[in-house]
C-alpha positions in Angstrom: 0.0 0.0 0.0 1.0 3.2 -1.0 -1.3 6.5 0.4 -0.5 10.1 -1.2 -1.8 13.3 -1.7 -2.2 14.6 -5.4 -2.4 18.7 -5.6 -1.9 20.9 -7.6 -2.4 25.0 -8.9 -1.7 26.5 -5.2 -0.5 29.8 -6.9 0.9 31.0 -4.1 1.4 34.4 -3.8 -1.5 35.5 -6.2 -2.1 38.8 -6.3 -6.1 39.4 -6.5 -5.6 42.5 -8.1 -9.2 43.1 -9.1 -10.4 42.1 -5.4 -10.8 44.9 -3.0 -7.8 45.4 -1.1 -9.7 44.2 2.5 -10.6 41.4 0.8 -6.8 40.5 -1.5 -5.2 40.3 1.5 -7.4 37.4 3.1 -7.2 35.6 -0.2 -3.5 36.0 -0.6 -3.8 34.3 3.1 -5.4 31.4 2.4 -3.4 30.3 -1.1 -0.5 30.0 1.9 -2.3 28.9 4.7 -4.2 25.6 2.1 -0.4 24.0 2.7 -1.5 23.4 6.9 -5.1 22.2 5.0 -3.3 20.0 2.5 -1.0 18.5 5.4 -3.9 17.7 7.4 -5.7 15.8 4.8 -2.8 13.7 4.7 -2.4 13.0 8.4 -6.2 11.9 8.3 -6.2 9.9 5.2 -3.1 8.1 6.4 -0.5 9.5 3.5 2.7 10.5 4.3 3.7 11.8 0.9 2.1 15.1 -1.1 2.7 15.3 -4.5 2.2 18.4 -6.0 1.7 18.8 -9.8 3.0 21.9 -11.0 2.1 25.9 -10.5 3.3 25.7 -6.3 3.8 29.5 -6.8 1.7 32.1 -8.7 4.5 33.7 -10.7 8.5 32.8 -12.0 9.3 35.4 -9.4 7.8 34.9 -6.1 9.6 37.5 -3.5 12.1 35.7 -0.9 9.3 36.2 2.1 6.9 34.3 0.0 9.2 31.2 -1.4 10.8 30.9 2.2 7.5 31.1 4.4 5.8 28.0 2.3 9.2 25.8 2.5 9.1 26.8 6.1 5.5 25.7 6.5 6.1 22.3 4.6 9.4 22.1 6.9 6.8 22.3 10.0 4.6 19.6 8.7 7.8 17.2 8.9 8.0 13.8 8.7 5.4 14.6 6.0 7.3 14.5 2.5 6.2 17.3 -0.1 7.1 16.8 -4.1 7.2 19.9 -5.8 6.8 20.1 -10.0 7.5 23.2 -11.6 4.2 24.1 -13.6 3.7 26.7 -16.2 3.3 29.8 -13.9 6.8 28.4 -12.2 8.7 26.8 -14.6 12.1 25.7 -15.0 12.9 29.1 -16.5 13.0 30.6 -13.4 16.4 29.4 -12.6 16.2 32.5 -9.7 13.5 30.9 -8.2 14.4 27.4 -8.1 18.4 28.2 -7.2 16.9 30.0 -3.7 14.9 26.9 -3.4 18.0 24.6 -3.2 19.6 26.5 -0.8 16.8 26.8 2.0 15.2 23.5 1.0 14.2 21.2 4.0 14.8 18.0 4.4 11.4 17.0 3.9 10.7 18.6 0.1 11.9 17.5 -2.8 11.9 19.4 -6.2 11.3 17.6 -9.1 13.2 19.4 -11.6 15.0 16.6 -13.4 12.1 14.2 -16.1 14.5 11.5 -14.1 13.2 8.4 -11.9 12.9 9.5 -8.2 12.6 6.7 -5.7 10.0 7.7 -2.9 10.7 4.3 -1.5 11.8 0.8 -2.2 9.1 -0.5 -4.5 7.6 3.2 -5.3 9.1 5.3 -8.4 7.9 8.8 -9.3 8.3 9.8 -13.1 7.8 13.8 -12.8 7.6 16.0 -16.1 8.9 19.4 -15.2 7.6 22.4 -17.3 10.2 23.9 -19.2 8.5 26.9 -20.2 5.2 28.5 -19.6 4.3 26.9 -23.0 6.5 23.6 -23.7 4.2 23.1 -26.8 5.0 19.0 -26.8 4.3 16.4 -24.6 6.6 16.6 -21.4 5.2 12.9 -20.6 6.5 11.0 -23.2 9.6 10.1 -21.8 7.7 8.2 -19.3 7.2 5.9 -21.9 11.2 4.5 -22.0 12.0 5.0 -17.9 13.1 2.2 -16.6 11.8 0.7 -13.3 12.4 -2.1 -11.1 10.6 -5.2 -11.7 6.9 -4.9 -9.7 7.6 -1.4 -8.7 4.6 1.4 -8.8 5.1 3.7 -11.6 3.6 7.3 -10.5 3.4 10.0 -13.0 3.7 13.6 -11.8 3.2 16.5 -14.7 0.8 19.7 -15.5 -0.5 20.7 -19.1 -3.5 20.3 -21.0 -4.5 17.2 -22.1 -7.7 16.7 -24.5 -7.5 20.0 -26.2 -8.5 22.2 -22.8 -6.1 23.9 -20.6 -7.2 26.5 -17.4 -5.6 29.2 -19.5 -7.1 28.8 -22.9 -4.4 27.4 -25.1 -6.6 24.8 -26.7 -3.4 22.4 -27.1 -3.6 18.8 -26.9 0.0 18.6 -25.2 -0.1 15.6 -22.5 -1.1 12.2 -24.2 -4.5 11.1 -22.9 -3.6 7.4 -23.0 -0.2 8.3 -21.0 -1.0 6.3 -18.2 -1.6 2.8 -20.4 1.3 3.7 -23.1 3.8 4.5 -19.4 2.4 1.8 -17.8 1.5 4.2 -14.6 -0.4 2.9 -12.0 -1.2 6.7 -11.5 -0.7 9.8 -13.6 -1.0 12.9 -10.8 -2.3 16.0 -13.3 -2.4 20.0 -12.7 -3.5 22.7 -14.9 -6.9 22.4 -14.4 -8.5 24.1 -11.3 -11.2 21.9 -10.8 -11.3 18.1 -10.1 -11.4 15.8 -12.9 -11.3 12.1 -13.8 -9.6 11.4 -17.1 -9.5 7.8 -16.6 -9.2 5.7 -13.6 -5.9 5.6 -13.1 -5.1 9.9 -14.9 -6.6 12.8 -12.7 -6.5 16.4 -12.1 -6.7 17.3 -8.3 -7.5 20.7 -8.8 -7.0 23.6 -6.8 -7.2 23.0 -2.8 -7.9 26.8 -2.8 -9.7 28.3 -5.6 -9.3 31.4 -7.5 -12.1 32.3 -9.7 -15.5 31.3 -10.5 -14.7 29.2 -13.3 -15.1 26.2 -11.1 -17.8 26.0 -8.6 -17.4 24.8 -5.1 -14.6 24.6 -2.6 -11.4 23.6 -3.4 -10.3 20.1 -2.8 -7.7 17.4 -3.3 -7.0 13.9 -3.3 -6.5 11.0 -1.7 -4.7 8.2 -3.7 -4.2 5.0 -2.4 -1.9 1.9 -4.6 -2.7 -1.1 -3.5 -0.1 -2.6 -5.7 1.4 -2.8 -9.1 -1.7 -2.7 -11.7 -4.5 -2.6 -9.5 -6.6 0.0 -9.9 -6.4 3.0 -7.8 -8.4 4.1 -5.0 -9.0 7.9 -5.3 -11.0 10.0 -2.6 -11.9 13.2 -3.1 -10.9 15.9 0.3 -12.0 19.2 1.0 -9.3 21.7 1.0 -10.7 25.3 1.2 -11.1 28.2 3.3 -13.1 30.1 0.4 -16.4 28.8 -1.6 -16.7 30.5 -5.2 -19.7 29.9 -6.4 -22.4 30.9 -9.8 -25.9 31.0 -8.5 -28.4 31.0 -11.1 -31.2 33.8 -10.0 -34.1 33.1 -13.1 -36.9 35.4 -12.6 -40.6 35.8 -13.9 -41.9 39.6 -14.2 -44.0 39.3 -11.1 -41.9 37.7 -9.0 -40.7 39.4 -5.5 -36.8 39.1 -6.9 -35.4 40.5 -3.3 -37.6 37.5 -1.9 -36.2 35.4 -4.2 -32.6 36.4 -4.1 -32.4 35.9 0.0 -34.1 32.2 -0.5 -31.0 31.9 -3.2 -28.2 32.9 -0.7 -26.3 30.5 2.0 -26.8 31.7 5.7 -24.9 32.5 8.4 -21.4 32.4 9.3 -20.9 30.8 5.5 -21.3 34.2 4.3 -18.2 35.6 5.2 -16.2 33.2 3.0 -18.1 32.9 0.2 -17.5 34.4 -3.0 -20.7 34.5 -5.1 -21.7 35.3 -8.9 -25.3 35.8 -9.0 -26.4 35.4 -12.7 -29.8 36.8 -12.8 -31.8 35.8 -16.0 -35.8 36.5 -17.2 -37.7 39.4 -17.1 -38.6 42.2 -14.0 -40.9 45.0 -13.7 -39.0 48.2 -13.1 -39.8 48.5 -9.6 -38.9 45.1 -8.9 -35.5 45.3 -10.8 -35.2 48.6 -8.2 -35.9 46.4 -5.5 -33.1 43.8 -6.4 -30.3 45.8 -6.6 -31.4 47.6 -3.0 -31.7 44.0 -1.6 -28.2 43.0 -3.2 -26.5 45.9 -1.9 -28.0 45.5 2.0 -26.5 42.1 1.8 -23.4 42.4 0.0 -21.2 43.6 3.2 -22.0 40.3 4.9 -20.3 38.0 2.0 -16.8 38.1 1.2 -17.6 39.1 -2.5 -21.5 39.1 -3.8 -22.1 40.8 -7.8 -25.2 40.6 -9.6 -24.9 40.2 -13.3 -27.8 41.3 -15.1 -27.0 40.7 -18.8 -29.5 38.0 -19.2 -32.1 40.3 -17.1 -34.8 42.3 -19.3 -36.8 44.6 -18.1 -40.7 44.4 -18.7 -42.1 48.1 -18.2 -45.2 49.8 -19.1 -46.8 53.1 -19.2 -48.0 52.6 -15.6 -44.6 51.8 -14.7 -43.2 55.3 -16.5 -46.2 57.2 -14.4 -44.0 56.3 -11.3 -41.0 58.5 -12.3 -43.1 61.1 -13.7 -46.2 61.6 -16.0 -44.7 64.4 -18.1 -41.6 66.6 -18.3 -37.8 66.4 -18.5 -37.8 63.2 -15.8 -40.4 61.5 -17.9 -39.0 62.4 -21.5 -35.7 60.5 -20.2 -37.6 57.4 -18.8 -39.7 57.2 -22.4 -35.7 57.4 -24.7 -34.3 54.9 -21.9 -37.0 52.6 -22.1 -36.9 52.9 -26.1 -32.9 52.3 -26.4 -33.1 49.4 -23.8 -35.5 47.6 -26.7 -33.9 48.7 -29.8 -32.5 45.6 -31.7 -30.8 47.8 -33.9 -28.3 49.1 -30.5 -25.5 46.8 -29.6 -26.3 44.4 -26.7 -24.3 46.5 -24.4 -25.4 49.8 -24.9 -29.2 47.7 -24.5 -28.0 47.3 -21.1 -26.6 50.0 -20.1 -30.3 52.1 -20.9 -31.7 49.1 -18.6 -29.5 49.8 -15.8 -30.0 53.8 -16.0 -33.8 53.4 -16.4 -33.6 50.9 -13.2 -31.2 53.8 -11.4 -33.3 56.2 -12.5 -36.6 54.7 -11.0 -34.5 54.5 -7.6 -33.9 57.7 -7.4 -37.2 58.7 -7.7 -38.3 56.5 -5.3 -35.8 57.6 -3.3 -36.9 61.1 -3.6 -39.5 62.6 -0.9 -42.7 63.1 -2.5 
């Protein structure tokens, strides 16, 4: 029996430059803190080796504080063993990076620079595929195919790219071999690159990231737990939860006489959850103006509670009458610019964004008015 954990994509020291600056600092946080996560996974699950497949750090050039602080943490989780791959964000062209590494590397982490055999133990061989560049553009893998093992060892595979034309940042290249594992004769191929768990075949996965980063990928982040049993026997692979922050796409479809704020606080999680979640709400269908109004209000009461809430109302038309104009006004300068809004916001002649952005002011505008004392 061999027990590990596969992970990948921690991007340490990630920037969150688009995140308010309260708010980038916690996330920043958690990409380092997920290594005390990660280590307890492995105590619980019994594995006393993490492998992790490529993109440890966010950048070629993480500063000193940041590069020293996560060997130090790895250091503190001791007698665990770490692997370390250089992915596409930290590949081997950042000889800066990796040349610091060597010299304050503890005992318990091992960089797997070299596409060389490394013995984890007797019987247990790991075949890592170091990026070379950001952008290798060829399979990194296929040398798996000649290394020699002993006879009845396990054959691990350790490597991040694309495989089956999809990559997390768009390249579209089929790079890594989806039949590597058979052709290598792997028991297990440990993937990164992609930021959300995936099965490629029972014995080829992609952990994903044990913290995410976007909303590309729903949920909380997660890794796994990969027992070998023995040479050619399938694998045993057990998903574990990893993260401090959900990111999560709510869909919000509404009907033109719905109560959307009613709707929208049914939608969202409760409690202490809010503070770490991250959420896209999507809205879609059609609201009266008033009711649009109300939505944003109700979004904007609640937003503070949540670590990031948006609304995204691209998908959200507005349905609005005369008797819905006689709110703002029933004649005049107030009334002339709720009648043009209304018209633009309809006009399939406009571009879809302009469309919108006459939806949003005639919602604003409606607001204010309410807003105002009568």
């Amino acid at each position: 029996m061999f027990r590990f954990i596969h992970s990948s994509d921690l991007h340490i020291g990630k920037r969150f430059g688009s995140m308010p600056e309260e708010l980038r600092g916690r996330l920043r946080d958690a990409r380092h803190t997920v290594l005390d996560r990660l280590a307890a996974q492995a105590r619980a699950g019994g594995a006393g080796t993490l492998l992790l497949a490529g993109d440890c750090f966010d950048t070629e050039t993480p500063s000193p504080a940041i590069l020293r602080q996560a060997l130090a943490a790895m250091a503190g989780h001791a007698p665990l063993r770490w692997i370390i791959l250089p992915g596409n964000h930290d590949s081997l062209l950042a000889d800066e990076l990796w040349a610091a590494a060597r010299v304050a590397l503890p005992a318990n982490v091992i960089l797997a620079v070299e596409p060389d055999p490394i013995e984890l133990e007797p019987g247990v061989v790991l075949l890592p595929a170091p990026c070379t560049t950001r952008r290798p553009g060829r399979d990194l893998t296929d040398w798996m195919d000649r290394a020699a093992t002993p006879d009845g060892a396990l054959r691990i595979g350790l490597a991040h790219g694309a495989i089956q034309s999809f990559s997390e940042d768009g390249g579209g290249l089929d790079i890594i071999a989806p039949d590597r594992a058979a052709r290598s004769g792997l028991d297990y191929l440990a993937l990164g690159d992609w930021h959300g768990q995936m099965r490629i075949n029972a014995r080829s996965w992609y952990s994903g990231a044990p913290e995410p980063d976007r909303f590309k990928h729903d949920g909380p982040g997660g890794a796994l737990l990969v027992s070998l049993t023995g040479p050619g026997a399938v694998p045993d692979v057990v998903p574990v939860e990893t993260g401090s922050f959900d990111w999560r796409t709510l869909p919000l479809e509404l009907l033109s006489g719905d109560d959307a704020a009613m709707v929208l606080a049914q939608l969202l999680p409760q409690g202490s959850l809010r503070r770490q979640s991250l959420l896209r709400v999507v809205a879609s269908g059609r609201l009266r103006p008033q009711a649009r109004a109300a939505l944003d209000a109700a979004v904007a009461a609640v937003a503070p509670e949540f670590a990031r809430l948006v609304l995204e109302t691209e998908g959200l038309a507005t349905d609005c009458e005369s008797a819905d104009l006689d709110a703002i006004d029933r004649a005049g300068a107030l009334r002339h610019a709720a009648d043009r809004l209304l018209a633009d916001s309809v006009d399939e002649s406009r571009a879809a964004g302009e469309r919108q952005t006459a939806r949003d002011a005639l919602v604003r505008l409606f607001s204010y008015c309410e807003a105002m004392p009568s």
